[in-house]
N, C-alpha and C positions, 0 to 999 in steps of 0.2 A: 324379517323379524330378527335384532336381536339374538345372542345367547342372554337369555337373562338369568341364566343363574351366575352371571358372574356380573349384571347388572347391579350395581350397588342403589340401596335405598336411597333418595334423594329427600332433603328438608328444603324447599323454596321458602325464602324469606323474600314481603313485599313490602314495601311503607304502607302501601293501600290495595287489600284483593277481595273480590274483583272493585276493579274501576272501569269506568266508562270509557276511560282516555290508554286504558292501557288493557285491553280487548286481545291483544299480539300475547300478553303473559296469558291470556285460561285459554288460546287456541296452541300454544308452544305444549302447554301442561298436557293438553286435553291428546294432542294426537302423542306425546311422549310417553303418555301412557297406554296409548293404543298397542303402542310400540312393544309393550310391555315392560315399560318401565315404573316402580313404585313409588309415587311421588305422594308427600305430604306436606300440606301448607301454611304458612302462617303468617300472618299480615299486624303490624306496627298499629295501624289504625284500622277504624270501623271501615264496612263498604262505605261508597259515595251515595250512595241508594238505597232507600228501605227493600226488604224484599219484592214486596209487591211491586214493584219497575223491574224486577230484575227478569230473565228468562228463566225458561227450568233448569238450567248448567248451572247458568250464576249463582241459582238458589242452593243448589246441594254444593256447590264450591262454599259463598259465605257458610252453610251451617256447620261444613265438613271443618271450615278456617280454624286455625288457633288464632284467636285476636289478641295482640297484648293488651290493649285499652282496656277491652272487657272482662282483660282477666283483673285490674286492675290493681288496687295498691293489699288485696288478700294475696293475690297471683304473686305481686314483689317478694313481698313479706315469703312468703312459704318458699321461692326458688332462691333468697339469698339464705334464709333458715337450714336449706337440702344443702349447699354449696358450702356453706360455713362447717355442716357437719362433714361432711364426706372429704371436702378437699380445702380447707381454710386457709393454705399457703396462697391456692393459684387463686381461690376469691379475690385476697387481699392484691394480690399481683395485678391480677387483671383490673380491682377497680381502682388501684394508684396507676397505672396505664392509662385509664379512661378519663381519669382529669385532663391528660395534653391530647387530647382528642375531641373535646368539644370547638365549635365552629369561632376561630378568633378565638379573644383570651376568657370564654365563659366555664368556665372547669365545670361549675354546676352542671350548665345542659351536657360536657362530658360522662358525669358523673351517673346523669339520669338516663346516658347510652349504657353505662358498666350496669347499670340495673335490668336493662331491658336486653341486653347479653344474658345477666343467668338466665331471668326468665325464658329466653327462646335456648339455650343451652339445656333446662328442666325439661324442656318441653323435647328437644330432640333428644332427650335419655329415655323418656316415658315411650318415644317414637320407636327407641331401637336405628336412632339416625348417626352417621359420622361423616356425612357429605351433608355441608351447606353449599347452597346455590343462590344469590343473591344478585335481583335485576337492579342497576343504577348503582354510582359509583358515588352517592351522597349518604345519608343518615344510616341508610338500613347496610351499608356497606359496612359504616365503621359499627353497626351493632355486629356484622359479622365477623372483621377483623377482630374484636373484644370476644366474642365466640368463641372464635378459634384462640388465643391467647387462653381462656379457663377450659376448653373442653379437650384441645388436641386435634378440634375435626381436619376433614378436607374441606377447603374453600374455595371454591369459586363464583367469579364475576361477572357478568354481564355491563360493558361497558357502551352505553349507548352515547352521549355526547347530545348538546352540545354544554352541559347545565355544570359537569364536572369540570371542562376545561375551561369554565368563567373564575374559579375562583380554583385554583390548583393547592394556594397551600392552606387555604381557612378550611376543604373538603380533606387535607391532610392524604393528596391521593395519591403521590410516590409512595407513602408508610403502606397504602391499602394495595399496590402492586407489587411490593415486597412481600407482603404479608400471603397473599393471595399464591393459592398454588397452582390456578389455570385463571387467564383472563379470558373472556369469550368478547370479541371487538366484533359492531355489529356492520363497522364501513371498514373501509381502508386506511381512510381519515381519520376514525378514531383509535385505528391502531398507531400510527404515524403520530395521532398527538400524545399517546399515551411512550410511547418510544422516545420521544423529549425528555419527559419528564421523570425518566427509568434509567438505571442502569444497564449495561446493555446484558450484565447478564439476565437480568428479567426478560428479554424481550423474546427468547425463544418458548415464554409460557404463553403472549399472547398472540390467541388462534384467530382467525376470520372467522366467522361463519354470520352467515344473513339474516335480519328475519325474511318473513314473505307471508304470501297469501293464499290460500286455496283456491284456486283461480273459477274452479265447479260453485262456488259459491257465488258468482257474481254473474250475471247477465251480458254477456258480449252482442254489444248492437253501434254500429255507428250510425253518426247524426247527419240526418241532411239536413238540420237545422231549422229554428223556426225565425218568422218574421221578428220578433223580439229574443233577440237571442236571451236564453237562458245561462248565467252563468252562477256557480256555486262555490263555494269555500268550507267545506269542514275541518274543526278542530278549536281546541281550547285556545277562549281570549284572551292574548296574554302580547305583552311589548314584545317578544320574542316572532311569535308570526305575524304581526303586522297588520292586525285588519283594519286599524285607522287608516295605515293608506292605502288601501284596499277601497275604501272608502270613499278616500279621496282622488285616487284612479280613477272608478267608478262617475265622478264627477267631472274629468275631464272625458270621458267617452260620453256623458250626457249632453255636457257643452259643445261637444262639435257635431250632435244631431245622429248618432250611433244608438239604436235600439235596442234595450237590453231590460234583464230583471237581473239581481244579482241576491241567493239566497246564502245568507251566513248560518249555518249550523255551529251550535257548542257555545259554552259559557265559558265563565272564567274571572280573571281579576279586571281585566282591561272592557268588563260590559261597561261599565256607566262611559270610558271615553268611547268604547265605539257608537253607543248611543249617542252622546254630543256631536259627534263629526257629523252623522246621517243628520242630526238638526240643525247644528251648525251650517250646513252644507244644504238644507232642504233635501234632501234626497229620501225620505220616509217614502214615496210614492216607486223609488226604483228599488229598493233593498228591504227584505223581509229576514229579519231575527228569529229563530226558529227557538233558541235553546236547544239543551243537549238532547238528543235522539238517540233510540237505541240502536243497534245493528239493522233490524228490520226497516227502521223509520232513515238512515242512512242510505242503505240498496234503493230505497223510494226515491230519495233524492237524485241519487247517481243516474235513476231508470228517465229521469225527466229533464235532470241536464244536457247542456251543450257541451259546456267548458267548464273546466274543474280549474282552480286559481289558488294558489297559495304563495303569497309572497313574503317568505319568510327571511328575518336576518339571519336567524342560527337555526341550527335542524340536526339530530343526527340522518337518520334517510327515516321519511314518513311513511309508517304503513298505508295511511289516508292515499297517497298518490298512487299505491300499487292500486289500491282499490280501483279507484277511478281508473286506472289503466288498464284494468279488468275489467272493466265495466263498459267499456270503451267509450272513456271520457276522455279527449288531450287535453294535455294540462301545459298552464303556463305558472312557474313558479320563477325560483332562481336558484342561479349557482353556490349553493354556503353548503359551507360543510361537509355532508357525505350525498347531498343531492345530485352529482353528476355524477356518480355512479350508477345511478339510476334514470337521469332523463338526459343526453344529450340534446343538443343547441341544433333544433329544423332536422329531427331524427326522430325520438322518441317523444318528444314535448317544448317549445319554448322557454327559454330560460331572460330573465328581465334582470337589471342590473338589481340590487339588493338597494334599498333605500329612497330607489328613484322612481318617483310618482309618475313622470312620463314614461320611462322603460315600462311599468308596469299595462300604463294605457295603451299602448303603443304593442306591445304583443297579445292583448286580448283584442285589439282592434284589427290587428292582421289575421287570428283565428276567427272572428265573427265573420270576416267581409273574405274568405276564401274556404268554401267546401271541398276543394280539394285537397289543399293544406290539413284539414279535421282528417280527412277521412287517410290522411298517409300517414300523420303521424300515431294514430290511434291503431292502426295497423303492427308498426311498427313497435309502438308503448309494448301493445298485447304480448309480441313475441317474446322482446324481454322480461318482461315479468315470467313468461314459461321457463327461457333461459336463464333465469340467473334468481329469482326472486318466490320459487315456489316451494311452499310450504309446508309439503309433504317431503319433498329433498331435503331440505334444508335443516327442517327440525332430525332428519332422520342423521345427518352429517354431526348434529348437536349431542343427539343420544350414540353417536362414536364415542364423541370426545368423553361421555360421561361414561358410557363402556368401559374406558381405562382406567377409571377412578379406583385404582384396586385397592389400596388403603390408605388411609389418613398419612398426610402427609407426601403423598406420592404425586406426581404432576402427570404431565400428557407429553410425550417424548413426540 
């Protein structure tokens, strides 16, 4: 445990809390305050889910939330109203700052970030907060950068990858690594690529630290496998993880006479193409569409899989794979990213070349037709995750770094 009287109050800012897809932010929250640390929350947009989908966490996290949506254009009005009165030099500072800060040359959507800064700036005065903490190095980042520019706080980032380093200077994410007084890198890799695109004197602000999983929370069983091998994919459809050609994988392990079911878990932008491929392709009779599932409907899936599959182009490291490797599912994914810190190549999981339909057929076809293969590297998955990826360390390594947050303005030596 913790000293926590020298624990400082923390403000999480989210673009979206809770979400479904990002399950890793209410278990970081949840045990950090185990920890004894006093965290309060506020989230850009609504949840993704009415209550009633939600669990009973999710539920008292949304009603606990500051939403800015909901506060909406009363909420604006009143914290540029507070800002204007109290501090009218730094308002104006920080919302002529926030025009070169919208995405490309839109000053507007800049401008509508300088707005949603007081507002969560209001909000962390009302808090008693002067540590911001902000996941993802896109929108809710530069509300925090604009934050800290009108309040003074301490800032820091959670920099997952791979979404910030597609577009480096329209996310303006040098200016947000200067500005930031601790970066938290959740690979290696994204530390590496943040160290590119920095100064070198920034780079002794950013720290490693992991997510991970509470590994007590999943069911450790290897598979001896069924006559139609079952294989699964969790996570949001999107160009990024690839489940078209998952798909179309999928089709060549049918045409060479390989018995399988293959279930897709999760929505997203890319449903209507993954729909066409499965039609396109005739394969409706091998692949079932689940839609998003909660964590309980999730462990269901893992408890009945063979092979966990993710063949993603970009990735920062997927919580989803720990699971499965908890669960004791081998997974065949690929190398991008920050994934090979996480699954080595005929060690901890299969790795397929990233874009290539046969690589991908071709290492679920080698984990179907060899149970000894399943059962070694699912072995081996498990240790690592204990090693390197567990979630009670991890987050506990995380509440160090915020340990030292002693005052606004101060970093983490």
């Amino acid at each position: 445990m913790p000293n926590t009287s020298r624990s400082p109050r923390l403000g999480y800012l989210v673009s979206a809390y809770p979400a479904i897809s990002h399950t890793f932010i209410l278990r970081e929250i949840k045990r950090l305050r185990e920890l004894g640390h006093t965290i309060v929350t506020a989230s850009i947009n609504r949840p993704d889910r009415a209550l009633d989908r939600m669990d009973a966490y999710e539920r008292q996290e949304a009603q606990n939330t500051y939403c800015l949506k909901t506060d909406g254009l009363v909420g604006a009005l009143s914290a540029l109203k507070f800002w204007a009165t109290i501090a009218p030099g730094l308002l104006f500072r920080m919302l002529w700052s926030s025009l070169a800060m919208g995405p490309g040359a839109r000053w507007w959507k800049g401008l509508a970030y300088g707005i949603e800064a007081a507002m969560v700036g209001r909000w962390m005065q009302r808090e008693n907060v002067k540590h911001l903490h902000v996941h993802f190095g896109n929108a809710g980042a530069t509300v925090g950068v604009l934050v800290k520019c009108l309040t003074g706080c301490h800032l820091s980032l959670t920099i997952h990858g791979p979404d910030e380093f597609d577009d480096v200077l329209g996310q303006h994410l040098a200016i947000k690594m200067q500005a930031a007084d601790v970066v938290i890198c959740i690979s290696q890799f994204a530390r590496g690529q943040l160290m590119r695109i920095s100064h070198p004197d920034n780079w002794p602000k950013f720290k490693l630290c992991r997510l991970g999983v509470d590994p007590s929370q999943f069911h450790f069983a290897l598979r001896e496998g069924n006559a139609v091998a079952s294989l699964l994919c969790v996570g949001r459809l999107t160009p990024a993880k690839c489940q078209v050609l998952l798909v179309q994988a999928c089709a060549t392990l049918r045409d060479a006479g390989v018995p399988f079911h293959l279930v897709i878990v999760g929505t997203g932008p890319d449903l209507e193409r993954v729909q066409q491929a499965i039609a396109a392709l005739n394969m409706q009779k091998s692949i079932t569409l689940t839609g998003a599932l909660n964590q309980d409907g999730v462990r269901e899936q893992f408890a009945q899989a063979d092979i966990f599959v993710l063949p993603s182009l970009a990735e920062g490291i997927p919580v989803v794979l720990m699971e499965a490797m908890s669960s004791g599912v081998p997974c065949v994914t690929t190398p991008v990213n920050g994934i090979p810190e996480l699954i080595q190549h005929e060690k901890t999981g299969l790795l397929a070349m990233p874009g290539d339909v046969d690589s991908v057929a071709e290492q679920l076809r080698r984990l179907i037709a060899d149970p000894a293969l399943r059962r070694s590297l699912a072995l081996a998955a498990r240790d690592k995750v204990l090693a390197d990826f567990d979630l009670e360390r991890n987050v506990a390594q995380l509440g160090r770094l915020f340990d030292q947050f002693d005052a606004p303005g101060k970093g983490v030596s």
